[in-house]
C-alpha positions in Angstrom: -8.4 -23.9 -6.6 -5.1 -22.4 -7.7 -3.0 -20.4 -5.7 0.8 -18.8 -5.7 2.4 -20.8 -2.8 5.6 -19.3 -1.1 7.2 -22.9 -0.1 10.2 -20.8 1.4 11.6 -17.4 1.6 14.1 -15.8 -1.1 13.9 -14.2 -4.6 11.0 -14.7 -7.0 11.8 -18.4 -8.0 10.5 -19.6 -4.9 6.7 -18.7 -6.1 4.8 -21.7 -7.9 1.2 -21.9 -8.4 -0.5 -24.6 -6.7 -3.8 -26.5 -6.7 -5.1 -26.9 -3.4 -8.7 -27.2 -1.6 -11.2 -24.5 -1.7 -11.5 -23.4 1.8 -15.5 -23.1 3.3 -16.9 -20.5 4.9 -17.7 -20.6 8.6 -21.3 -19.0 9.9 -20.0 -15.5 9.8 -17.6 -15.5 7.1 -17.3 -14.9 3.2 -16.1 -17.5 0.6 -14.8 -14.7 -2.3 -13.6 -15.9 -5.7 -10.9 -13.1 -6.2 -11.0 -11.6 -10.0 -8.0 -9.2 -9.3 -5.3 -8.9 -6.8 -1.9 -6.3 -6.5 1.8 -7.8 -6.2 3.0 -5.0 -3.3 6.1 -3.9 -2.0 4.5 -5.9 1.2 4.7 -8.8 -0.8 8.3 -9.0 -1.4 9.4 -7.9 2.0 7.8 -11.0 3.3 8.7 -12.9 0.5 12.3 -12.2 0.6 12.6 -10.8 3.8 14.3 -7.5 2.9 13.2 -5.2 5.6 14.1 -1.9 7.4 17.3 -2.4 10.3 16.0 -4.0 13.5 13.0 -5.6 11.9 14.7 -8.9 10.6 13.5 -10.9 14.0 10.1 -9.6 14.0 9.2 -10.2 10.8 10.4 -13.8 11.1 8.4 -13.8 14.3 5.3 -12.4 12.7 5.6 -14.1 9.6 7.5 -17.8 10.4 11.0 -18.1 11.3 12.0 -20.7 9.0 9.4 -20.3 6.0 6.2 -18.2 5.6 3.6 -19.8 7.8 0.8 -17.6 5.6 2.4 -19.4 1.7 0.0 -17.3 0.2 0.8 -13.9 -0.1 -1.1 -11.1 -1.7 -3.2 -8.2 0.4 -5.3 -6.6 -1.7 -8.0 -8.1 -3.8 -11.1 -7.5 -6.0 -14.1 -9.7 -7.0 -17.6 -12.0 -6.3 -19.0 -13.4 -2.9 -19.2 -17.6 -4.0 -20.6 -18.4 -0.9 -21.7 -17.2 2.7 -21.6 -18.4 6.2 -24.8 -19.0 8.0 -24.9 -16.0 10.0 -24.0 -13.8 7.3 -26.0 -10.9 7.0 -24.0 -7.7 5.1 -23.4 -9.6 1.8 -25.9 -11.9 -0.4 -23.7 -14.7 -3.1 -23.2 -12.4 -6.1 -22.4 -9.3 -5.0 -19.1 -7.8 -6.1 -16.9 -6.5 -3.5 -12.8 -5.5 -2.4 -11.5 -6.1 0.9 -7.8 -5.4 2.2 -6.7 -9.0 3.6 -3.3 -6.7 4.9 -1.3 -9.2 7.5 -3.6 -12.3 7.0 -2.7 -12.1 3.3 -4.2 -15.3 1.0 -5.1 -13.2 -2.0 -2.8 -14.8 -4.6 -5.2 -17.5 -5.0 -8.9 -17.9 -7.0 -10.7 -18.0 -3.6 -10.1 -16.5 -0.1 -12.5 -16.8 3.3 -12.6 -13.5 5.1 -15.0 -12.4 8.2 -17.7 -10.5 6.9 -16.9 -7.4 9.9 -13.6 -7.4 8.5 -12.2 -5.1 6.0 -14.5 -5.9 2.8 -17.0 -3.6 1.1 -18.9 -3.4 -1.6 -17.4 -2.4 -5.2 -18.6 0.6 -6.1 -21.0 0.3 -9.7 -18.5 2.6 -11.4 -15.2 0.9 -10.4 -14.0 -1.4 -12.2 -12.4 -4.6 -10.2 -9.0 -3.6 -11.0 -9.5 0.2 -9.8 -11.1 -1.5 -6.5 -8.0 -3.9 -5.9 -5.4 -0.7 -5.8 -7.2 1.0 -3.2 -6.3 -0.2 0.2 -2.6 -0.5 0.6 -1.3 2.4 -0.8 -4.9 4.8 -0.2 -5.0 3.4 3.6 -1.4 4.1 4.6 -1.4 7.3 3.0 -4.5 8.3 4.3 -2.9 7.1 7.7 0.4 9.1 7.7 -1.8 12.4 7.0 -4.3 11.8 9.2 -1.7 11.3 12.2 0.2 14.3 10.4 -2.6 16.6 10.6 -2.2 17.9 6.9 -4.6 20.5 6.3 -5.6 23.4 3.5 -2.6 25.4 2.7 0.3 23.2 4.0 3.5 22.7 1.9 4.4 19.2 1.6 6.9 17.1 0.1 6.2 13.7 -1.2 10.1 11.4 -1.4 9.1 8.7 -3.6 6.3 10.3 -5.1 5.0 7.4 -7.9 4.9 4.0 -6.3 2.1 2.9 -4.6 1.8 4.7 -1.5 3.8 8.2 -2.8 0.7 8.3 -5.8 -2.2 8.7 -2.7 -0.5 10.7 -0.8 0.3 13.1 -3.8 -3.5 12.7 -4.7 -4.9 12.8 -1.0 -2.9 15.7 0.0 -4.1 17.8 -2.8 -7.2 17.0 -2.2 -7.1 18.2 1.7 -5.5 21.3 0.2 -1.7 21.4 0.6 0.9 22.5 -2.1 2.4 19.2 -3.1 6.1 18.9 -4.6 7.0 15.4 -5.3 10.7 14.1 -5.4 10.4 11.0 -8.2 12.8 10.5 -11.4 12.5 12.6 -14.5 10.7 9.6 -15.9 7.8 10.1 -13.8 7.6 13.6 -13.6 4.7 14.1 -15.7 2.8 11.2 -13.8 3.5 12.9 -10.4 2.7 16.1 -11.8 -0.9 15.0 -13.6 -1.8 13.9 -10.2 -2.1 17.5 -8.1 1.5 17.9 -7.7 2.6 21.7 -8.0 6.4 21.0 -8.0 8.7 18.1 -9.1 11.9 17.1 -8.5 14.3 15.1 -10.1 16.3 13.1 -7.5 19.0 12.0 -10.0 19.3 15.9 -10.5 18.8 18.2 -7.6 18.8 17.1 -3.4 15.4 18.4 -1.9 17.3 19.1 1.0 20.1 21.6 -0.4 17.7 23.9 -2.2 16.5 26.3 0.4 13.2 25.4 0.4 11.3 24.4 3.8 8.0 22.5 4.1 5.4 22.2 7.2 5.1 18.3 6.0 7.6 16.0 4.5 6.1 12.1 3.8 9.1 9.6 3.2 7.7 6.6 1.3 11.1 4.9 0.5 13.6 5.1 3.6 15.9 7.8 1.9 14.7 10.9 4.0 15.7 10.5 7.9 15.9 13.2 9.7 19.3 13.7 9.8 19.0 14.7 6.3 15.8 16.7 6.0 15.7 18.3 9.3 17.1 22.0 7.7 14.0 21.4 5.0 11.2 21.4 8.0 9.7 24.5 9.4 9.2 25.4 12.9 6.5 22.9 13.9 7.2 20.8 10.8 6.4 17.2 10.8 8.2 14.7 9.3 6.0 11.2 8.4 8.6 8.3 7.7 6.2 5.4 6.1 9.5 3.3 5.9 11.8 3.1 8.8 14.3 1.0 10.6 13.7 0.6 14.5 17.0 3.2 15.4 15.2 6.1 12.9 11.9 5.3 15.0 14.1 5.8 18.5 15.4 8.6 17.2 12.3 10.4 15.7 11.0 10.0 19.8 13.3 11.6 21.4 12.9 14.6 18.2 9.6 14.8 18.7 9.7 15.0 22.3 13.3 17.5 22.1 12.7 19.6 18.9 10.3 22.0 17.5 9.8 18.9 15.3 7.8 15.8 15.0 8.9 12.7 13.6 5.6 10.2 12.8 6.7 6.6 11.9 5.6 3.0 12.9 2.7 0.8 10.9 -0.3 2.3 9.5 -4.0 1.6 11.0 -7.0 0.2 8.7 -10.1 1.1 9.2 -13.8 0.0 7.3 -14.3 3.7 7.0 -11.0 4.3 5.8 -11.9 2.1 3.1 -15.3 3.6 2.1 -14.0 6.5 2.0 -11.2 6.2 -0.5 -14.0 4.2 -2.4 -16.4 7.4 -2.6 -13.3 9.5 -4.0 -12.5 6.6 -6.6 -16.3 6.9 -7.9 -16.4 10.5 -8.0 -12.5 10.8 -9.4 -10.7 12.2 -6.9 -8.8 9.5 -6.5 -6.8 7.1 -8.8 -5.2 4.3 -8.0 -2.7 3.9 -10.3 -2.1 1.2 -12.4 1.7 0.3 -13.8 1.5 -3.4 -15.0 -0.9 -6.4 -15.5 0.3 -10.0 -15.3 -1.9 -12.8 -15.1 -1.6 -15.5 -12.2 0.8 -17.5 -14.4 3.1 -14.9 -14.7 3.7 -14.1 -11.0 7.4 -14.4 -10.7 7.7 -11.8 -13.4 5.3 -9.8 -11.9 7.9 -10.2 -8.3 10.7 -9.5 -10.5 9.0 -6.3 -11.7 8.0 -5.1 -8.1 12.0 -6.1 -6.9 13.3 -3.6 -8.7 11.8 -0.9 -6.8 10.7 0.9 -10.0 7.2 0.6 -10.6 4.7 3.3 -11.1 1.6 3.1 -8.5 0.4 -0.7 -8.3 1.0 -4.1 -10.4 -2.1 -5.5 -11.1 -2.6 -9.4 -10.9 -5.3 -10.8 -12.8 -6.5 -14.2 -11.1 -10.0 -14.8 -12.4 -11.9 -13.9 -15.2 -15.4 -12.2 -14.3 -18.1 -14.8 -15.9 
């Protein structure tokens, strides 16, 4: 099979595609030929390990100190059950499905082995593979961070970094728990954040959230540029602050907040659950929730989809198309 090795870490050029065996799946495991996958913010932390302060050894750790020990990246993925294990009892061959691979990774390739108890569901009928690739990384940590932020009807909440991946879900998710939503993006992408339940945009190459008077009972930081130092005069009493990205002293520090303040700072690594999953699948069928889609590359175009992701500009999710539905 082909598949987009990461022989080292460093910028894009270290990704070449590869033909190596097609793994087999054990007795309680799926062999999945992947039609569509996502290049993810994930993706190039790993690849070029460019992570939050305090991070660098665990993610070395985690990952492989010298070179990734996983060479295929990719989290998110879209497509067919080839084969099944013996034991396999929740999936027949045939069946479309989308799983979230998240640490394991491996989707960057034509085929993948996965456990059939792990994160993998069925497609929806209405979704189309693409839609069912974008779901899970940016739908499952958003869904996280307001779940542990306990974002209910009538909240005001601010979104900083409110069109990549994760800032589109939340945007969409909180609307749809019923909070007033005002997303921080650039002008470019105002009419994006805006189509997707926001109430309030603003420019960040115009106006500073945290100079113009306003408060909010939530504030989700998606891109690292919101600690509380900052936004702490922008939270009400009892506001909570939900840092998606953060170094190790922001975590410390949003501890001792939460435990000295009449705020509370939510940070570390979001959970993934099955239902988590199904969930954001059931709004995706019924459309109240779209992942978005920026770019498409196909498989041989996966440095410039990297480079794309690199510069920290895309809108939503970059789609990677591996293989083509028969």
């Amino acid at each position: 099979m082909k598949a987009v090795v990461a022989e080292r870490y460093g910028p894009p050029d270290v990704l070449r595609i590869r033909e190596i065996a097609t793994p087999a799946p054990k007795d309680d495991e799926l062999l999945i030929r992947i039609h569509a996958s996502t290049v993810t913010s994930a993706d190039w932390r790993v690849r070029s390990q460019t992570v939050p302060t305090g991070f660098g050894l665990i993610m070395r750790l985690v990952f492989g100190l010298k070179k990734p020990r996983q060479p295929i990246l990719g989290s998110e993925l879209a497509g067919v059950v080839a084969a099944i294990g013996n034991n396999v009892t929740r999936f027949q061959v045939g069946e479309r499905v989308f799983a979230f691979s998240d640490a394991r990774m491996g989707c960057h390739a034509e085929f993948i082995v996965l456990p059939q108890d792990g994160l993998v569901l069925p497609t929806p009928p209405g979704l189309s593979d693409e839609t069912a690739a974008a779901l899970s990384f940016g739908g499952t940590t958003a869904l996280d961070f307001l779940r542990r932020g306990k974002v209910r009807h009538g909240d005001k909440l601010l979104v900083n970094g409110a069109s990549g991946a994760v800032g589109t879900a939340v945007v969409q998710l909180a609307w749809h728990a019923g909070a007033e939503v005002t997303g921080v993006c650039s002008g470019a992408n105002g009419d994006l954040v805006r189509s997707l339940g926001a109430a309030h945009v603003i420019d960040y190459t115009q106006a500073d959230f945290t100079q113009n008077g306003e408060t909010y009972d939530v504030i989700v930081d998606t891109v690292g540029t919101a600690p509380y130092a900052r936004c702490r005069r922008s939270l009400k009493d009892g506001g909570r602050l939900l840092l998606v990205l953060a170094g190790l002293p922001e975590m410390l520090k949003g501890l001792w907040v939460s435990l000295t303040s009449r705020h509370t700072v939510i940070a570390g690594p979001a959970s993934v659950t099955r239902t988590d999953l199904r969930h954001l699948a059931a709004l995706a069928e019924t459309g109240d929730f779209h992942p978005m889609i920026d770019r498409r590359y196909p498989l041989d175009q996966i440095v410039e989809a990297h480079r794309y992701v690199d510069t920290g500009r895309k809108k939503g999710n970059v789609i990677l198309s591996v293989c083509h539905q028969a």
